[in-house]
N, C-alpha and C positions, 0 to 999 in steps of 0.2 A: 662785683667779684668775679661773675663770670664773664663778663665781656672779652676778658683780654688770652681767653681757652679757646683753644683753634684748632687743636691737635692733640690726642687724647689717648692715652698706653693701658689698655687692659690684660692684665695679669688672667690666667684662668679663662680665656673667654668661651670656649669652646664647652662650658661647666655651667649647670644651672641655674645661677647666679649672673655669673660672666655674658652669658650671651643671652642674657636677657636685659640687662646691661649695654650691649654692644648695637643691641635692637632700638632700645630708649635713645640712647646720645645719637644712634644714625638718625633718628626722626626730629632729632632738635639740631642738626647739621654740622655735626662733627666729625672731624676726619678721625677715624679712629684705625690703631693699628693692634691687633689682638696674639699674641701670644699666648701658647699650651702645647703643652707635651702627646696630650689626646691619649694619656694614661688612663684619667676617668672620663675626661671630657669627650663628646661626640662632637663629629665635623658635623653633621646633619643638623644639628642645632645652628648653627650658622647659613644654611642652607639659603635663606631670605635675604642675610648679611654680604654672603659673597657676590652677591647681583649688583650689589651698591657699589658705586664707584668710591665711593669713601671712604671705603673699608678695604683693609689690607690683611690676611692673617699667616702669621709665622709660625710655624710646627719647632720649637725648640724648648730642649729641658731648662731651667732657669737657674741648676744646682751649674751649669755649665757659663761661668762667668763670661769666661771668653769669648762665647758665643751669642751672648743676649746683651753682650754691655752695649754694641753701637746702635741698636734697634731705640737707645735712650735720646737719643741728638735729636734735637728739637722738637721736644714734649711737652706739652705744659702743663698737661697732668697725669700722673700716673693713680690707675684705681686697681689696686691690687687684691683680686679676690681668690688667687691662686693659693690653693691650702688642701692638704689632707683633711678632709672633716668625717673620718670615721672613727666617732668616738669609743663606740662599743668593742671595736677590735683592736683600738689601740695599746691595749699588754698584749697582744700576741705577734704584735711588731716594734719593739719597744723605739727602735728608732727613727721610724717613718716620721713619725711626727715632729721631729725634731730636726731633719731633715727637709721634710716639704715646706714646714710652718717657719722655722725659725731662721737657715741657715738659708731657704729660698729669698726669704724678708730681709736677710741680710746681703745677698747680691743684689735683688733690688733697691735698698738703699745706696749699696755702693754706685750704684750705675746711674742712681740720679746723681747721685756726686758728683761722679766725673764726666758728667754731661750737665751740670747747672739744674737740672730740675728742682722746684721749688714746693709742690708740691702734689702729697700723694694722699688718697682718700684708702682704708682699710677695713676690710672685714673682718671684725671680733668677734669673738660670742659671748653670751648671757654667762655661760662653763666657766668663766674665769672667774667671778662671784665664789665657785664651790658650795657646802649647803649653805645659801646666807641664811642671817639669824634675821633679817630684817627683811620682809615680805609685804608689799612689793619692794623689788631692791632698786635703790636707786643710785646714780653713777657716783658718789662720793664715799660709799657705802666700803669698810673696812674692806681687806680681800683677807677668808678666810686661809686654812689649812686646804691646797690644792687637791682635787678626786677626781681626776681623770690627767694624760698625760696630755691630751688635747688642748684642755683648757690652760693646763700648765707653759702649753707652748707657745700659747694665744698671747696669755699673759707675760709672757718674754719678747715677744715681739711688739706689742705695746709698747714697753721700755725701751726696746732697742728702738724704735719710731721715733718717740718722746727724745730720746740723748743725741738723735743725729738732727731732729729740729733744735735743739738745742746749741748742737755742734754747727753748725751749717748753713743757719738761717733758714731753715726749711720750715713747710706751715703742713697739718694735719687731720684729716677729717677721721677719728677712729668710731667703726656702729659695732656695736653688743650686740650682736643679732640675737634672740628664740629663733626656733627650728624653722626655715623657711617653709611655707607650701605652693604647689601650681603646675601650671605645666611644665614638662621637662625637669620635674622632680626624679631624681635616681635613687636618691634612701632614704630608709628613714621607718618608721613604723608604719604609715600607711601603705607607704609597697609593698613592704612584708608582711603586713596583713592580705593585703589585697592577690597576690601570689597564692599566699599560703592557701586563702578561701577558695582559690583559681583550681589549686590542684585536690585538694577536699571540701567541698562547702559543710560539711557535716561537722567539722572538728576546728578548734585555734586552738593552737600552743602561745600563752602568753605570757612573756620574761617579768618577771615581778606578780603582785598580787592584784594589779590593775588598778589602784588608785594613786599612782605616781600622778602627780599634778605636773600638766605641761602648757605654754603657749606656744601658739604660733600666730606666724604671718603670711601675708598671701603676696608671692613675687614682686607683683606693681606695684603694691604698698609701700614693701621696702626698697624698691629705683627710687621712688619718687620721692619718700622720706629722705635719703640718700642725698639727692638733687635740693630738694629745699635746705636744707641744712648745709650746704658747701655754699651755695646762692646768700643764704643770708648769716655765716658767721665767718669769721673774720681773725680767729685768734689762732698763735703761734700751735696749740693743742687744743681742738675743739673734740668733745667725748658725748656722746648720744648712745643710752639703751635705743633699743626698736623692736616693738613687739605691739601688745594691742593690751586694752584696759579689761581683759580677759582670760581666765585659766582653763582646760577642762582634765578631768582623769582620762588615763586611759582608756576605762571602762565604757567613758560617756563618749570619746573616738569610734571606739567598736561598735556601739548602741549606731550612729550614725550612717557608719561604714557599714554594717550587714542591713540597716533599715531602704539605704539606698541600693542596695544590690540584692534586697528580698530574699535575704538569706534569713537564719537562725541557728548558727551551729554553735556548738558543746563549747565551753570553755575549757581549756585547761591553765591554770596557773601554776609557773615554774621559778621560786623563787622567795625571796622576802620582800620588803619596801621596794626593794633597787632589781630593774630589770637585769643590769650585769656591772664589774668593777665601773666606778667612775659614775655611773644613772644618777642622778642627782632627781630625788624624788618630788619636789618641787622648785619648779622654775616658774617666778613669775616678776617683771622686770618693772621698777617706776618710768613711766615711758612721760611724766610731764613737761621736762625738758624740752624733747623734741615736738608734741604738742604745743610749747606755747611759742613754734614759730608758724605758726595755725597747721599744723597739717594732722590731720585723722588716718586710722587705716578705713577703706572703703568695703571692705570683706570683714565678717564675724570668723570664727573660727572655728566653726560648722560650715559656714560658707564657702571655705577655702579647702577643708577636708571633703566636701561632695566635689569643686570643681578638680580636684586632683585624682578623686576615684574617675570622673568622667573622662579626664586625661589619660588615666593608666589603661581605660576601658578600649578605649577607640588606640591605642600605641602598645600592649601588649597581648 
């Protein structure tokens, strides 16, 4: 499946995901060409990337069709991880998401279009489920009433993926991400803890009541998950959760997070179940799909929250 990829379009690269990504396929010898706007994304995360001769990166918006469509000629895979993923602030911009997520995934489909690109590998999330009734959820799994605008967008881009493979002979690699963790992490609850403890260790303000169940994954886990699953399937729409066979609360994050920075400050909790609109107070995804093309995550989810306090320690 992979033999005949020689040249490689990353969406987002400059984005913690994306150029963690763009790090991985340079060391398995692909020419890769990385596009980002460097809204959220940092050039310095490519820092390693730009020495390589194989690596090419374009500084362009992607809402800008005309600008991004010839960058598609002679691709043979597009991995598009370019997306708004602030879900917490997502009502106080109702359109962003809708714009980065949906209408960006829809000039990128066009561009493979009229360049022949056959296929694109995409970052989902777990958010698109909403609260499932079925725990762990697994990818067959009804899609409830939408709670967050995020996941709603996620989940329209999916569809628009699925109608143009459909339309176009195109092929699909869609992943459900949980919450990524690792180096080169920029949001998310453990920054904002680790900030907030930065500027008072004596005090946390915590969104919800701290027993929101969450998982996560550790960076390399999920490339590599990623990779195995493009390598070995083969159908017109292929759909993988990716996360780990693991939940924890918030509270047991914090327990973590102040045991390794030999803190102990005050709690405060602000809130009910849900830290803000959209929180989805348990997330925890059936990941045996993607296990049973043998692959495991290599980090527990204790493991992955110390090595990104370690990260944020030594970077901020």
């Amino acid at each position: 499946m992979s033999g005949d990829i020689k040249k490689i379009l990353i969406t987002g690269s400059a984005g913690f995901v994306g150029s963690h990504a763009v790090d991985f396929f340079l060391k398995k010898k692909f020419s890769i060409l990385g596009i980002d706007n460097l809204s959220t994304g940092k050039k310095h995360f490519l820092d390693n990337a730009l020495k390589n001769n194989n690596f090419k990166f374009i500084k362009k918006d992607l809402l800008n069709f005309k600008k991004i469509c010839k960058y598609f000629k002679n691709i043979d895979l597009v991995i598009h991880l370019s997306a708004n993923a602030d879900v917490k602030n997502g009502p106080k911009n109702p359109t962003i998401d809708l714009k980065q997520n949906l209408l960006v995934t829809s000039n990128v489909l066009e561009a493979m279009r009229i360049n022949n690109v056959k296929r694109i590998i995409f970052s989902s999330t777990g958010s698109i489920y909403g609260e499932a009734i079925k725990i762990p959820t697994p990818e067959n799994e009804d899609f409830p009433i939408q709670t967050s605008l995020y996941g709603a967008s996620k989940l329209a881009c999916e569809g628009l993926i699925s109608a143009y493979c459909e339309a176009y002979n195109m092929k699909t690699w869609i992943f459900r991400f949980v919450s990524i963790l690792g180096e080169r992490y920029t949001h998310g609850h453990v920054i904002d803890f680790y900030k907030s403890l930065k500027i008072n260790n004596k005090f946390l303000k915590v969104l919800g009541d701290g027993t929101q169940k969450k998982s996560y994954l550790y960076i390399k886990d999920c490339i590599e998950a990623i990779w195995l699953a493009f390598k070995k399937t083969n159908k017109k729409i292929n759909i993988f959760n990716l996360g780990t066979n693991e939940y924890c609360s918030v509270n047991e994050s914090i327990k973590w997070i102040c045991k390794d920075l030999g803190l102990n400050p005050k709690l405060k909790y602000k809130g009910g179940k849900r830290g803000w609109v959209g929180d989805n107070p348990f997330i925890f995804l059936d990941i045996r799909k993607i296990r049973s093309l043998g692959w495991k995550p290599k980090l527990t989810i204790k493991q992955s929250i110390i090595k990104t306090i370690k990260y944020l320690q030594n970077t901020i």
